[in-house]
N, C-alpha and C positions, 0 to 999 in steps of 0.2 A: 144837281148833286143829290145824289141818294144813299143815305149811308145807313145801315142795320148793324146793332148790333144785339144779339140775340141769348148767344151761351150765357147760359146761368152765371159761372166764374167771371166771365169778361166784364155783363153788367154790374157784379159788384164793385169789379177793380175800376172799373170809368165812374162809381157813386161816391167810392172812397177816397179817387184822386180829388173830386168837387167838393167833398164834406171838409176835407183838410187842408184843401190849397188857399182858401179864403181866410187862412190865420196868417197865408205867407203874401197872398199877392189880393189886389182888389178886381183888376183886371187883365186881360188876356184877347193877344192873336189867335187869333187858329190859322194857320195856311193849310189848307187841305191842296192835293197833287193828288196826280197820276200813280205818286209810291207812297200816300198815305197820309197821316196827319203828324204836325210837328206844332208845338209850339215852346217858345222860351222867352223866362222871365224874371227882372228882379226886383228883390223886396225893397219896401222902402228905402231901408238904411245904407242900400248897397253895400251888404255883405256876404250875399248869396245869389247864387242865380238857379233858376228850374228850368229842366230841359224835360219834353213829352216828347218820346218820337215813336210812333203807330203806324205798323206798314200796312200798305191795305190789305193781306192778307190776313189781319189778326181780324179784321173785320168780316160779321157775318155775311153783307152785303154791302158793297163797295163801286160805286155804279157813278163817276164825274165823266163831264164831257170837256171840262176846263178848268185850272186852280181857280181856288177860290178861297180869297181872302178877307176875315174879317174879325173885329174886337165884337168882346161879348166881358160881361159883368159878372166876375166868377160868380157874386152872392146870388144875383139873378135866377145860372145855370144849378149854382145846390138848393135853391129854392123849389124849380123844376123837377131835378133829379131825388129829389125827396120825396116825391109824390108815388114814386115806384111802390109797384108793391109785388107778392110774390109770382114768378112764374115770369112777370113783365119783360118786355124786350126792349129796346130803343131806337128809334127811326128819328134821322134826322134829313130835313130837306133843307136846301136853299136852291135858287135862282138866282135874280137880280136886285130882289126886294131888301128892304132896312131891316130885315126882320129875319131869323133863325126859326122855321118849322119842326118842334119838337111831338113825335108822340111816345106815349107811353102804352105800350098795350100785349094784352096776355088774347088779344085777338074775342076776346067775352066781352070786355071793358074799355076801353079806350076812349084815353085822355091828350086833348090835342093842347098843344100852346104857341104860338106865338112872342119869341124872345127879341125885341129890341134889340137892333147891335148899336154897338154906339163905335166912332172916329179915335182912334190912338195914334199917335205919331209913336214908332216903334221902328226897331233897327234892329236886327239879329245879330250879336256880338259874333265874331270870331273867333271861338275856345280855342287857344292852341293846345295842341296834339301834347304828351308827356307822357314819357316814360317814368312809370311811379318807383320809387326804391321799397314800397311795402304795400301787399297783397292781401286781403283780410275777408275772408267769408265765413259767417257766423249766422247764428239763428236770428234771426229780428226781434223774436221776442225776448230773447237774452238781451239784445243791443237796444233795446227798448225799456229793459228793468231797470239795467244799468243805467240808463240817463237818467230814468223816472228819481233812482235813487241818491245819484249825484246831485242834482239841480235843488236839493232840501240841503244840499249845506252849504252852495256857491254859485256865481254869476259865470266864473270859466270854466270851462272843458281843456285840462291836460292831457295831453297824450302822449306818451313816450311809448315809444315799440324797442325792445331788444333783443338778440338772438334770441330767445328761448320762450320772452312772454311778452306780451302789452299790461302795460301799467296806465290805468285813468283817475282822476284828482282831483281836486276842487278845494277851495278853500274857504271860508267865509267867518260872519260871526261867532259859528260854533266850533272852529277848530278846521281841522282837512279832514277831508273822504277821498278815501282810496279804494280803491279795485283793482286786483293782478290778475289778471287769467294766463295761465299758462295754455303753449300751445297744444297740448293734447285736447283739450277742452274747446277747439276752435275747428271748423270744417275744412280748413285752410288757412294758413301763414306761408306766407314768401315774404322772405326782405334780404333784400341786398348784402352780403358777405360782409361781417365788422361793422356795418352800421349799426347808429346808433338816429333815433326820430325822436321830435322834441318839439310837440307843436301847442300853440294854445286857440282857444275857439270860443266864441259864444254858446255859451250851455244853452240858453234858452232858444236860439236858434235852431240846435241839431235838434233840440226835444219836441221842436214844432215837425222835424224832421220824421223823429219816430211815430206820429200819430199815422205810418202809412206801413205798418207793419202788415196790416189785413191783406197788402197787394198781394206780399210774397213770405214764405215761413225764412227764405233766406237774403241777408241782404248782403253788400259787397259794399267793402271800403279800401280805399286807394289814397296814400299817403308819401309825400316828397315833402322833404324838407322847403320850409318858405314858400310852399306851394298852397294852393287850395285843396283841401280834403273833399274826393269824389266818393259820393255815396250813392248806390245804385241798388235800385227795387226793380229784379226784371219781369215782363210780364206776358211771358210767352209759357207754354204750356210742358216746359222743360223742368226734369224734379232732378236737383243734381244730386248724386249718390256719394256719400261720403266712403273716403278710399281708404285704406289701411297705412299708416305712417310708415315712409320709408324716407329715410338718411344718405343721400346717395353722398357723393364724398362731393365738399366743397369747393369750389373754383374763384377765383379772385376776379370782383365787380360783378358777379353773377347774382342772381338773387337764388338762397339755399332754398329747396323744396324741403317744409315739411311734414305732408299730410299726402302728395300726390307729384311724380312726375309733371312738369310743367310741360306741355305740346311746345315741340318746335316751332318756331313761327319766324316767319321773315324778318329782317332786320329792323327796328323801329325807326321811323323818320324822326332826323332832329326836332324837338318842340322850339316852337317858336317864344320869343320871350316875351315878348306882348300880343294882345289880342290886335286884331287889324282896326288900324286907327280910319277905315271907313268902312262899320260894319253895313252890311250887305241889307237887300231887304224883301230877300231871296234864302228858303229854309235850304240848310245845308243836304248836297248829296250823297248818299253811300253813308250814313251816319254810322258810324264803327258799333256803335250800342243801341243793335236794332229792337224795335218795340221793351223799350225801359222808361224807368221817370228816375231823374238824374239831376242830386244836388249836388251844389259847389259851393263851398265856403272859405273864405278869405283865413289864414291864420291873422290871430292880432298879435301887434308889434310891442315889444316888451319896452316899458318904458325906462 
């Protein structure tokens, strides 16, 4: 296995996933393949899960003769990855060895390491597939203020979505904090015709969320009732263009457009209602959200 990664932008976004993934997780698979790198994980408490999935073309050099599977120690790899400095590229080899071959090098300089892998008993969940009833793309660092500012007066994150705007909330010692943003003020909103969304979440979890704003200037949120909230940083070299608002006339169960015509697309398969009670141990193929880093959080249950 020989893997480069080189582009200026790419090696910040592989520094940035390691500098902030060690507040959510300790350790980590990697299954590297033939179509790239995947890995997924969850936090302690079990109420989030992380998905990486890197196809090998985002990679500047991409060179396997066979999958190759192994745990590695996230604090270990930002320990490593800290050592960069500017101009730097990253090579990574393995073989059959206990060990992860890391360089770091601007081709002047170079710094070699040797990473220990260590043994995880690890299962790759099943995410079933869903159709979300609300659509939500905003600037990250907006969606990033906002947490910052929420999380100073409460332990939950409300979110209520209605036609026209999102409302967020919190409540604590010092009274509620609230935020409305109406949707002019958003890159995109879609939500399902008369609905109405009404979730609550771990503040301090999504906030761990937002410290990966650097991936991308836009992030995407995806919201179903009683569902887990998908939040997605993608990290492909795509700069989506904000459209001019148009009102097309409403249809009943559709989700209204309104910042951009939504592309037609084939029919959504049913989601399944649980994740598959024998997950696999084997990274999923054809992953719908190619080269992204992809969290999921559990709504909490209202006592």
């Amino acid at each position: 296995m020989d893997i480069e990664i080189s582009n200026p932008k790419k090696v910040i976004q592989f520094a940035v996933i390691f500098s902030n993934l060690k507040h959510i997780l300790s350790e980590i698979t990697f299954y590297f393949t033939k179509d790239g790198l995947y890995f997924q994980g969850m936090d302690s408490i079990h109420i989030s899960l992380v998905e990486l999935t890197l196809s090998n073309d985002w990679f500047d050099k991409f060179k396997i003769d066979k999958p190759h599977t192994f745990g590695l120690s996230i604090a270990c790899m930002d320990t490593i990855i800290s050592c960069l400095d500017k101009d730097f590229k990253i090579i990574m080899k393995h073989k059959e060895e206990d060990y992860l071959s890391i360089t770091l090098t601007d081709d002047k300089i170079i710094k070699n390491y040797q990473m220990i892998l260590i043994d995880i008993e690890n299962n790759i969940l099943d995410i079933p597939k869903a159709e979300y009833s609300a659509d939500i793309i905003m600037k990250s660092s907006v969606y990033r203020d906002y947490i910052n500012e929420l999380i100073m007066f409460g332990e939950d994150l409300n979110v209520e979505c209605g036609q026209e705007n999102i409302k967020l909330y919190t409540r604590g010692d010092y009274g509620k904090s609230e935020i409305i943003i109406k949707e002019e003020y958003l890159e995109e909103y879609l939500i399902e015709e008369g609905l109405t969304i009404n979730q609550h979440y771990n503040l301090k979890m999504i906030k761990c969320f937002t410290n990966f704003t650097k991936l991308n200037k836009i992030v995407k949120v995806h919201l179903k009732n009683d569902n887990p909230m998908k939040i997605i940083y993608e990290l492909s070299e795509v700069k989506p263009e904000k459209k001019p608002k148009k009102k097309p006339e409403k249809k009943p169960k559709k989700k209204s457009e309104k910042k951009s015509e939504k592309k037609s697309q084939d029919p959504p398969e049913e989601p399944s209602e649980e994740p598959s009670e024998e997950p696999s141990e084997e990274p999923p193929e054809n992953h719908p959200d190619k080269n992204s880093l992809i969290f999921y959080i559990a709504p909490k249950i209202n006592d």
